[in-house]
Backbone bond lengths (Angstrom), bond angles and torsions (degrees), N, CA, C in turn:
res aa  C-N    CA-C-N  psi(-1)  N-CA   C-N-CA  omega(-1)  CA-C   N-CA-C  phi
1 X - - - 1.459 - - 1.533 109.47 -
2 X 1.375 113.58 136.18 1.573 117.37 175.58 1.410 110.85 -92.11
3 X 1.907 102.90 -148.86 1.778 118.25 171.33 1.274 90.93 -67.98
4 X 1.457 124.55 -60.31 1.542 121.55 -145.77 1.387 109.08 -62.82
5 X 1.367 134.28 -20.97 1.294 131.59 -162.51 1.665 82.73 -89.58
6 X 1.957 97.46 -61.78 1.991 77.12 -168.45 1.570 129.55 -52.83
7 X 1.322 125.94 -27.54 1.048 131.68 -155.91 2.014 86.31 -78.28
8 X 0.978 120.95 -48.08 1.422 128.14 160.14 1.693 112.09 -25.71
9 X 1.320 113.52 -46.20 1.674 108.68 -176.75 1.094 92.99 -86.53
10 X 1.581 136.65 -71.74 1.319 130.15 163.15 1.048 122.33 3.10
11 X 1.781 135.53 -39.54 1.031 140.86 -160.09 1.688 107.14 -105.89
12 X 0.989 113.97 -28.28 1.419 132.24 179.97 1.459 105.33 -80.86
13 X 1.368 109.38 -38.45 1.683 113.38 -160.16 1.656 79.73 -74.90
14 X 1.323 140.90 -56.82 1.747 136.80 -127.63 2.096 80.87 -90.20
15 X 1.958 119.70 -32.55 1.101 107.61 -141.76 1.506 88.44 -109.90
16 X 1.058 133.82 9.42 1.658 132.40 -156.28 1.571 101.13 -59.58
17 X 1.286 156.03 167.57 1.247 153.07 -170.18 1.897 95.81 -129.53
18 X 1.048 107.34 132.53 1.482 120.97 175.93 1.809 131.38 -44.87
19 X 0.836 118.25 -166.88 1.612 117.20 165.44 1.422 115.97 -161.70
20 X 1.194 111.47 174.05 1.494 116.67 -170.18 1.745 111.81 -92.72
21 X 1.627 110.80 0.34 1.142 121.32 -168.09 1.696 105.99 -163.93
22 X 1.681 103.03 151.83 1.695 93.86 -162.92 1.619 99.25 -70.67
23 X 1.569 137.46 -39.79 1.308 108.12 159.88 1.187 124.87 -38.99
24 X 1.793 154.04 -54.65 0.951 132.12 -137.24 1.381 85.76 -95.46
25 X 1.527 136.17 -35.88 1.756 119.04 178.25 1.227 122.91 -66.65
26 X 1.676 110.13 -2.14 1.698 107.74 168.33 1.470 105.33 -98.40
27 X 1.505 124.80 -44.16 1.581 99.02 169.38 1.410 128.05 -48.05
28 X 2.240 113.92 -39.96 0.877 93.05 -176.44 1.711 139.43 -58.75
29 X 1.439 76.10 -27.65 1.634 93.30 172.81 1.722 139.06 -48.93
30 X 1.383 108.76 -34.54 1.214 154.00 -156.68 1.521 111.81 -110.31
31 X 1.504 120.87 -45.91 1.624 111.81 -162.48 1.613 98.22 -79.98
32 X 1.240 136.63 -8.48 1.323 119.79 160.36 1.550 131.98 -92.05
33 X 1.277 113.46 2.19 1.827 147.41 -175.11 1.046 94.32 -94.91
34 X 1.329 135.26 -61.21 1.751 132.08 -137.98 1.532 122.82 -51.23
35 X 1.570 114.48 -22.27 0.861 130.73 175.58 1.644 125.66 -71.90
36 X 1.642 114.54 -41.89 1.002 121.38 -174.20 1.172 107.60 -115.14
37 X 2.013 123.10 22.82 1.084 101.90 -129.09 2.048 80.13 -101.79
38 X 1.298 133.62 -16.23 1.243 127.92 -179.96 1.845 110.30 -76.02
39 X 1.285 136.46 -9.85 1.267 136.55 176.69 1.484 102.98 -72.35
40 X 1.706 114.64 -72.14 1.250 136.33 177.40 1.699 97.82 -41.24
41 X 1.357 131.82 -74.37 1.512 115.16 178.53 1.059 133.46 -53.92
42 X 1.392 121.41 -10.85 1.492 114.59 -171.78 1.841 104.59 -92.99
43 X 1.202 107.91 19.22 1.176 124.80 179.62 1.576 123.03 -132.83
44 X 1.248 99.78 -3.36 1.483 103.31 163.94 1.892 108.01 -150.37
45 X 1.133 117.43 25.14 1.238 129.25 150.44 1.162 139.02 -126.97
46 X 1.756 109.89 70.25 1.076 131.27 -159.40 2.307 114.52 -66.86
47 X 1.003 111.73 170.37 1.434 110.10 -178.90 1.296 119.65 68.00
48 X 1.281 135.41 15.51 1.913 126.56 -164.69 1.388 88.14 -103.42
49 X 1.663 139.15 -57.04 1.322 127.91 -171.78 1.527 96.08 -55.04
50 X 1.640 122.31 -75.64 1.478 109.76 -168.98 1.966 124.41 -34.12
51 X 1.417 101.23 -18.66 1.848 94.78 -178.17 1.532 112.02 -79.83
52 X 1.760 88.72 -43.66 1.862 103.87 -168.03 1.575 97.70 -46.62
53 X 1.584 107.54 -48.55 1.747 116.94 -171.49 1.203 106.53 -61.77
54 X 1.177 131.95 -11.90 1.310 144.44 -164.62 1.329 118.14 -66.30
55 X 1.882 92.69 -54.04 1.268 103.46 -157.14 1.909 113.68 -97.36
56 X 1.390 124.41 140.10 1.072 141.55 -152.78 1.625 98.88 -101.20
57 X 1.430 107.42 72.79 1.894 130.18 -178.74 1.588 105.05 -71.94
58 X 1.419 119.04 90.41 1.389 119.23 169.56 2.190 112.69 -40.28
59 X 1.389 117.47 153.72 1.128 99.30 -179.55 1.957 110.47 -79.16
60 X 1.462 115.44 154.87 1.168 113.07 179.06 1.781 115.38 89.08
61 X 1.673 104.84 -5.88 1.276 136.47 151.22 1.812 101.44 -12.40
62 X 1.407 133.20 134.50 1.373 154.40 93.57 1.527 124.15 -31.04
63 X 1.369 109.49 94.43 1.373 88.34 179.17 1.770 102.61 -141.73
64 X 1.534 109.56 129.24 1.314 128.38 -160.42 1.732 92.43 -110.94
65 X 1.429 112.52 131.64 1.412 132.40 175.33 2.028 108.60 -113.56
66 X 1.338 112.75 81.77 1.813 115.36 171.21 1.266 81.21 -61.17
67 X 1.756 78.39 147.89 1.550 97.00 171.82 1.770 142.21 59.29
68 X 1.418 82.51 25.16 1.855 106.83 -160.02 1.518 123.02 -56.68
69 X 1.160 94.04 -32.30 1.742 116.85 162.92 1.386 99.99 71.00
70 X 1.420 120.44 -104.77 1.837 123.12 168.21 1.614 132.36 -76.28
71 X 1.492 85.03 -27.57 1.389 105.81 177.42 1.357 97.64 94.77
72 X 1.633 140.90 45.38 1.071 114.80 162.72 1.172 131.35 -92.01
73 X 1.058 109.93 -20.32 1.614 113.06 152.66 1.383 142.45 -35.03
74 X 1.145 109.94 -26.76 1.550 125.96 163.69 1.551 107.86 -62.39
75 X 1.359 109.32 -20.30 1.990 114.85 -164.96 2.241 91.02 -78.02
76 X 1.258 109.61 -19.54 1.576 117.29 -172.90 1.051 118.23 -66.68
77 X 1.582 105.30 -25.05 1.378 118.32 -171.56 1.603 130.71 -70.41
78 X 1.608 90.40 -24.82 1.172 111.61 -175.23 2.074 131.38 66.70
79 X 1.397 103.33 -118.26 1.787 102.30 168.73 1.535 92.56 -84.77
80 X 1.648 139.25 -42.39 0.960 114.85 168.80 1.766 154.50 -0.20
81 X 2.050 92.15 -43.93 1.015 95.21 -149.78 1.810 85.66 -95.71
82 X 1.433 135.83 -25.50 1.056 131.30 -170.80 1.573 104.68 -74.09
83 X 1.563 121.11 2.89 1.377 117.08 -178.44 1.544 106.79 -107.54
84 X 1.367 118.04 14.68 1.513 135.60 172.57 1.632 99.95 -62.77
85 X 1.241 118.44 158.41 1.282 154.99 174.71 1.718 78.54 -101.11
86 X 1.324 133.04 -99.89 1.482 131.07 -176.03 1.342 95.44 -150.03
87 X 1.937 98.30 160.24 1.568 106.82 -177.55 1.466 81.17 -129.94
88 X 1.606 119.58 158.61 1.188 122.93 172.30 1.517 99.35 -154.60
89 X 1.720 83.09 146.56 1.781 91.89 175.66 0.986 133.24 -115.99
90 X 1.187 118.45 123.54 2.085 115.04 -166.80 1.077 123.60 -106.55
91 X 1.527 138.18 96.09 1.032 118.84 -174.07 1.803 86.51 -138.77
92 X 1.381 93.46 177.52 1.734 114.93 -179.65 1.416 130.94 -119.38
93 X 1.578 105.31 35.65 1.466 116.30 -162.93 1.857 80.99 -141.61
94 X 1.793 110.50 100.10 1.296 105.11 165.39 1.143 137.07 -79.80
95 X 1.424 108.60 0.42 1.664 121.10 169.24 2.046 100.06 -65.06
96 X 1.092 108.39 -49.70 1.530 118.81 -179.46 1.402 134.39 -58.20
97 X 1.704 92.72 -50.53 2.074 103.33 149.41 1.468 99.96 -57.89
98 X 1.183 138.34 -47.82 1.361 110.20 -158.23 1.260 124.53 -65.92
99 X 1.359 124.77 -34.81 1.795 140.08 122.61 1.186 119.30 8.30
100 X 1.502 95.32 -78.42 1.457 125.83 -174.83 1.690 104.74 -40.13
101 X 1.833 102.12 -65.57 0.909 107.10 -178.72 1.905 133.81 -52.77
102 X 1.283 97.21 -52.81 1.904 101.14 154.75 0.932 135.91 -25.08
103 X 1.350 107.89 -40.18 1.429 135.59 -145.16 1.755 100.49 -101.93
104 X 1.339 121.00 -35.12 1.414 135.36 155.36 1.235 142.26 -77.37
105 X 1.892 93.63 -11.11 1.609 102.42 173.61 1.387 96.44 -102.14
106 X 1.374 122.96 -12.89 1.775 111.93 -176.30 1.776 102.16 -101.99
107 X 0.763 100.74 -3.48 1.899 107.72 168.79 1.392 113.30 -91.28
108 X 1.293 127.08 -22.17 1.374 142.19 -172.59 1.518 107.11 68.42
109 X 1.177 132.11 45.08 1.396 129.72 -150.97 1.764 101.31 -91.31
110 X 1.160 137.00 86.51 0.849 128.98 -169.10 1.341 118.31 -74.19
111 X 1.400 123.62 -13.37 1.375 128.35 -162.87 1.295 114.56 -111.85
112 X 1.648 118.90 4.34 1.277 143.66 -168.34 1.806 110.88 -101.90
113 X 1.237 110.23 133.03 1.680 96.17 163.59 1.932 91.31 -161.50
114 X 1.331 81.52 150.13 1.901 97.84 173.80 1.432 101.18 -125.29
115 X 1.958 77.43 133.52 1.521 85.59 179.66 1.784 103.83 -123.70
116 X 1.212 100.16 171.61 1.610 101.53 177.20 2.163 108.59 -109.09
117 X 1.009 75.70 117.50 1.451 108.74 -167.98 1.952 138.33 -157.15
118 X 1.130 106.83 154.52 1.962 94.58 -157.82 1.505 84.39 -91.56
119 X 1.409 124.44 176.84 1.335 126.46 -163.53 1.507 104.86 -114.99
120 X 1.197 108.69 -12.26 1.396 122.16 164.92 1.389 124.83 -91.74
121 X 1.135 100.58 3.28 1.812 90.92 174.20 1.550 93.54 -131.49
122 X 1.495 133.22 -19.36 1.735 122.03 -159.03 1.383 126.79 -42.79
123 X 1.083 146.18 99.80 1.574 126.38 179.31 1.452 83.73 -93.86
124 X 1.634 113.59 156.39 1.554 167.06 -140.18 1.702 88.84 -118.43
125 X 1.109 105.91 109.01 2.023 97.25 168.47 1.621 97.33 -81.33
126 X 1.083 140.54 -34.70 1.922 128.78 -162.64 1.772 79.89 -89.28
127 X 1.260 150.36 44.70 1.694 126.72 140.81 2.040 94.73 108.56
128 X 1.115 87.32 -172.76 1.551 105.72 166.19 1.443 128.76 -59.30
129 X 1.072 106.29 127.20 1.796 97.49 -173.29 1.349 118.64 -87.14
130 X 1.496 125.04 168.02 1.414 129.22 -145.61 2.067 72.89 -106.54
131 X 1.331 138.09 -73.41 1.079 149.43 170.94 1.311 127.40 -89.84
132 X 1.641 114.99 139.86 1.443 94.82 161.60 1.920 96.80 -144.05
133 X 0.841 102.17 147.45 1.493 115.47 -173.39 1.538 117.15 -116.67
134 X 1.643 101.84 159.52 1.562 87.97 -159.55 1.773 74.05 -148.73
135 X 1.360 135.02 130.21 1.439 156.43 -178.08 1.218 124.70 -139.69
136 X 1.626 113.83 97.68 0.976 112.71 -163.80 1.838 134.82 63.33
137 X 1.357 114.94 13.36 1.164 121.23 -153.66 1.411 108.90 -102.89
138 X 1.398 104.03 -55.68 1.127 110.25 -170.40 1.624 138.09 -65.09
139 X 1.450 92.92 -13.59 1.645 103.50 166.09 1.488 113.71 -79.55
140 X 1.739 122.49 5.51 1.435 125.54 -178.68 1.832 98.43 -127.42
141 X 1.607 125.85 11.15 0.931 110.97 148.69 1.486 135.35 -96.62
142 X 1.290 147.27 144.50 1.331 139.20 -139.82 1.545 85.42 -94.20
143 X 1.488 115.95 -61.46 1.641 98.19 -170.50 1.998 109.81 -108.47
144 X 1.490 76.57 70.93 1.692 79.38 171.46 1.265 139.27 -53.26
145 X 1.102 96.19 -18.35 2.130 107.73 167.82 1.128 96.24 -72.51
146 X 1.233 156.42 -32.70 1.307 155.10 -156.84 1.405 97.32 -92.73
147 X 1.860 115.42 -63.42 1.180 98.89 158.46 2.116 149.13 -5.77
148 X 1.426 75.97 -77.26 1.867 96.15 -178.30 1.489 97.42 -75.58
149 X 1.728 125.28 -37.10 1.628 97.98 175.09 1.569 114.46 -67.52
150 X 1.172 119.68 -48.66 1.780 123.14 170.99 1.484 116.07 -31.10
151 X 2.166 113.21 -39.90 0.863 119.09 -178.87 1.935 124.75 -61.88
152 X 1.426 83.74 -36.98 1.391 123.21 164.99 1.403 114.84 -27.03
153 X 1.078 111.34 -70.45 1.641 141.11 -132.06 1.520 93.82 -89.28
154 X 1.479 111.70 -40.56 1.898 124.22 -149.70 1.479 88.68 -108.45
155 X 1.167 130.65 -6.53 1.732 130.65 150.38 1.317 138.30 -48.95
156 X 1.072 132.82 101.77 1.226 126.12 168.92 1.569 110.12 -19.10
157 X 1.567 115.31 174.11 1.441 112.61 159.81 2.064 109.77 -89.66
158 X 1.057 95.31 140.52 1.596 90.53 -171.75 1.823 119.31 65.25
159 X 1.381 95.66 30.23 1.629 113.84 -178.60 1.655 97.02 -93.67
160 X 1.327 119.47 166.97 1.181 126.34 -152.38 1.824 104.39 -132.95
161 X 1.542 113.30 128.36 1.388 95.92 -161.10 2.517 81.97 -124.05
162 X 1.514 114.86 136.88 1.309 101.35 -176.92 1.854 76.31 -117.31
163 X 2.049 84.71 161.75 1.721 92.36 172.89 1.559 90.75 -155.89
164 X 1.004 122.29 141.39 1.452 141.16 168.34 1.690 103.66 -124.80
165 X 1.258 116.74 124.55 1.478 121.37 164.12 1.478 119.73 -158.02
166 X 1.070 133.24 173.56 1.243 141.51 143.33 1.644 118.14 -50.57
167 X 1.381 103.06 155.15 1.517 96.60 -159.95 2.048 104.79 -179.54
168 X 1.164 107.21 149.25 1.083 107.66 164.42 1.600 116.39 -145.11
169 X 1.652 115.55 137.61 1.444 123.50 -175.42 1.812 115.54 -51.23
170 X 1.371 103.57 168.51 1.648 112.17 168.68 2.142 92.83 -72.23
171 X 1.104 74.58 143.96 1.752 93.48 156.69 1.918 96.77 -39.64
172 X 1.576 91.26 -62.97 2.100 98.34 -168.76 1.359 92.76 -96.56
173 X 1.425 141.93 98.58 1.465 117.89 160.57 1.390 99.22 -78.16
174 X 1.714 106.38 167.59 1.629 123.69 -174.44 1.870 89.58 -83.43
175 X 0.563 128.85 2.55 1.601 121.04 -166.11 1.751 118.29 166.33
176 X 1.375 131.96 149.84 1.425 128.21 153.82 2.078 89.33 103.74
177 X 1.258 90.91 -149.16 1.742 114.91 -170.15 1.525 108.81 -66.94
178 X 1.391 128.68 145.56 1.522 132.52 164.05 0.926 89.20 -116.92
179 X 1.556 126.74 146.58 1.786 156.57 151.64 1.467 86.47 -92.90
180 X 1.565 72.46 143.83 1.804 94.83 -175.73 1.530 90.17 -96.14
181 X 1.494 94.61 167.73 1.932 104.54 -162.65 1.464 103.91 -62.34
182 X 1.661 120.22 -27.64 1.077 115.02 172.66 1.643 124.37 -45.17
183 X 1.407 113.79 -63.26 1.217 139.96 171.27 1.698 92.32 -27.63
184 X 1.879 100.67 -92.71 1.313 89.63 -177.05 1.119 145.61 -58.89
185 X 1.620 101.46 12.43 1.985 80.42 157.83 1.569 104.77 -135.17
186 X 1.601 121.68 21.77 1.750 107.17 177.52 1.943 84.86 -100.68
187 X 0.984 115.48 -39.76 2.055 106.88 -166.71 1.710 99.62 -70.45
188 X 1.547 135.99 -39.88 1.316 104.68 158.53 1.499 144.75 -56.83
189 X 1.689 96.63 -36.18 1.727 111.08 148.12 1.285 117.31 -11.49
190 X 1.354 83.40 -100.60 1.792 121.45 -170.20 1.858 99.88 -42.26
191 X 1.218 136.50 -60.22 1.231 128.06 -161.35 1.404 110.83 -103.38
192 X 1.268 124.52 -31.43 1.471 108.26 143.69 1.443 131.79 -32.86
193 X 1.348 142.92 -56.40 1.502 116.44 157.73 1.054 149.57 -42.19
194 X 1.924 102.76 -2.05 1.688 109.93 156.84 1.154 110.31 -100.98
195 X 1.381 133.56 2.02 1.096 138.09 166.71 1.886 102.22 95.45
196 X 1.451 118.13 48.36 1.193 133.92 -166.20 1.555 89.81 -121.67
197 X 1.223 116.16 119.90 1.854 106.12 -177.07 1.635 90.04 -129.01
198 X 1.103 105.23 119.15 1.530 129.96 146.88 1.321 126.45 -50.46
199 X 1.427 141.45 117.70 1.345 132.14 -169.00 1.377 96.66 -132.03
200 X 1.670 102.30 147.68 1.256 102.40 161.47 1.481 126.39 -85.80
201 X 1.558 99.75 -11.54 1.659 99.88 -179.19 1.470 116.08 -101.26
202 X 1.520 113.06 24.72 1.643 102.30 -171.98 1.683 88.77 -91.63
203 X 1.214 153.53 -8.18 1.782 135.06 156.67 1.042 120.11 -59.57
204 X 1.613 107.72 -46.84 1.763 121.00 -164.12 1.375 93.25 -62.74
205 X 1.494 114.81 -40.76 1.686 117.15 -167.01 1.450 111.77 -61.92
206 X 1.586 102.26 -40.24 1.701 95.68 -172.33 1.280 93.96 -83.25
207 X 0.950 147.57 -49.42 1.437 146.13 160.28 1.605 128.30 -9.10
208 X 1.529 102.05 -34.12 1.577 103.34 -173.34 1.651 100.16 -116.27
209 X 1.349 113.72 -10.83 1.391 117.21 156.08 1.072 146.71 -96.55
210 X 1.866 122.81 -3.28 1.016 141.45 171.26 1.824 109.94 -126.80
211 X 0.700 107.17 174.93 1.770 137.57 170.03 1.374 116.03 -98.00
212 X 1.781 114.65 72.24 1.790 126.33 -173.64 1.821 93.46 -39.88
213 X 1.105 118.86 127.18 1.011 129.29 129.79 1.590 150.04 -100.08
214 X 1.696 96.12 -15.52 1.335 95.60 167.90 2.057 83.31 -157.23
215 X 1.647 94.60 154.46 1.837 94.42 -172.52 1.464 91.87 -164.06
216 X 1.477 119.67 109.11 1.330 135.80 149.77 0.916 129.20 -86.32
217 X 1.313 132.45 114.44 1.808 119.12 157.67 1.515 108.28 -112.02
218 X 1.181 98.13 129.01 1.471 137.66 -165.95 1.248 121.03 -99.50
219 X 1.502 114.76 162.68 2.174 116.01 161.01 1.545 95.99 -133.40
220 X 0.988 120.55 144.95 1.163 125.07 171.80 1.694 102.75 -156.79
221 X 2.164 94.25 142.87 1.307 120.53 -167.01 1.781 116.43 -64.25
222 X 1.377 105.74 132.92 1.701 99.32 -159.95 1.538 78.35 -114.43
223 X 1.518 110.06 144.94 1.520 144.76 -155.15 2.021 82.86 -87.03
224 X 1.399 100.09 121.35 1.585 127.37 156.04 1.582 81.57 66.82
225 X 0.928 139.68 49.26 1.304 145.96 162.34 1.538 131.72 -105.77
226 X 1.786 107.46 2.38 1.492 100.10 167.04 1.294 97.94 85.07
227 X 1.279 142.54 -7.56 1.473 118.97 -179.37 1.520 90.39 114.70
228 X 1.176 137.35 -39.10 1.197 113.06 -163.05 1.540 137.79 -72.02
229 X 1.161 136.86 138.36 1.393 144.48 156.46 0.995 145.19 -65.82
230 X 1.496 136.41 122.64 1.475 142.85 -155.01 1.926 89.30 -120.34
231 X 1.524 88.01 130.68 1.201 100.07 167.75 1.884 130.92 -67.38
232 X 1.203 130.87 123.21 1.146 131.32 -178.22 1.446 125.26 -145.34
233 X 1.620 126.27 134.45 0.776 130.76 -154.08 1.541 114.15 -116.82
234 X 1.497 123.00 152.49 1.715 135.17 178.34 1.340 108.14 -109.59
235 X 1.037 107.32 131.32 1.810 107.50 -176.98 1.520 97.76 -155.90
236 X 1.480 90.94 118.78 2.058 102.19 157.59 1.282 102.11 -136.39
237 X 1.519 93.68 142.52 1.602 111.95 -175.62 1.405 114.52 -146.38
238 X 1.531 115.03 135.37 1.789 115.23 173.15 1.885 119.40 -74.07
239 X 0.515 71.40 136.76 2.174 83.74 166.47 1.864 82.13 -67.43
240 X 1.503 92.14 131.28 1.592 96.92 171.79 1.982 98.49 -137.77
């Protein structure tokens, strides 16, 4: 993929037209991207290989991906992923399963399937899952606490939940990195008009609901951006 393709999502991302429901404002968003849409991210969605590697997938593993989009994330996993019990991908943008889907019949992935579904309501037909991961997602779900508790719930005990996103600190965090006031208020700006919301409480949240086992905060380089950096964060945590 070149300029002309990105400047193409670029154009879609600033011009995408809305919906009457958070599925239809994520397809709209999405059904003109889907195509180019894993080149363009792997360049401005920094941290998702470092979490996937992160996480310590017993074999025979359950492992559920909210917000899965193409499913490339499953490619992080490596031999890992053929020692799955099943991985499944949920997302609500069918331009993106359809990706997804390609993308699992030319891998031969037999243990893989995407389904279309909200990430807050999915129940798992094979039981409780061993993992569930959340990439980039959660700053495009509306009630993301609901999210990570749902995530909660469909966990094994001592099940393992990874999240990489964009993000910005409290004014006071209890501990770790401060964003300067700048930070917190040009990166909710800027990605809020795709309907990408930055929170300051999505750490504290996994934080008071999980068992941190591993927690990065990060900068990473944003595409035709001058140099600049958007804050983003690594988080794995146990069900305790």
């Amino acid at each position: 993929m070149g300029l002309v393709s990105d400047l193409g999502i670029v154009y879609h991302m600033v011009f995408a037209r809305g919906g009457s429901s958070h599925g239809d404002r994520l397809e709209a968003f999405y059904r003109s991207q889907a195509g180019a849409y894993d080149d363009f991210r792997r360049r401005l969605l920094h941290g998702r290989q470092e979490m996937m590697e992160a996480l310590e997938i017993p074999d025979g593993a359950s492992l559920i991906n909210m917000g899965g989009g193409t499913g490339s994330n499953f490619e992080y996993l490596g031999e890992r992923r053929a020692r799955c019990r099943s991985l499944t991908l949920v997302d609500l943008s069918p331009s993106l399963l359809g990706v997804a889907q390609e993308r699992i019949k030319r891998h031969g992935w037999e243990n893989v399937r995407a389904v279309l579904a909200d990430a807050t309501t999915f129940e798992p037909d094979d039981g409780p899952a061993d993992v569930v991961t959340f990439s980039y997602s959660l700053t495009m779900i509306p009630d993301w606490f609901k999210a990570i508790d749902h995530a909660r719930a469909i966990l094994k005990p001592g099940g393992l939940i990874g999240v990489s996103d964009f993000y910005v600190t409290r004014k006071w965090p209890a501990s770790g990195v401060r964003h300067s006031r700048w930070r917190r208020f040009f990166w909710p700006l800027w990605f809020g008009w795709d309907n990408v919301f930055l929170s300051p409480d999505h750490l504290p949240y996994l934080q008071s609901r999980f068992q941190t086992l591993k927690l990065e905060e990060r900068l990473g380089k944003m595409p035709y951006m001058l140099g600049l950096r958007a804050p983003y964060y690594i988080f794995v945590g146990r069900k305790v």
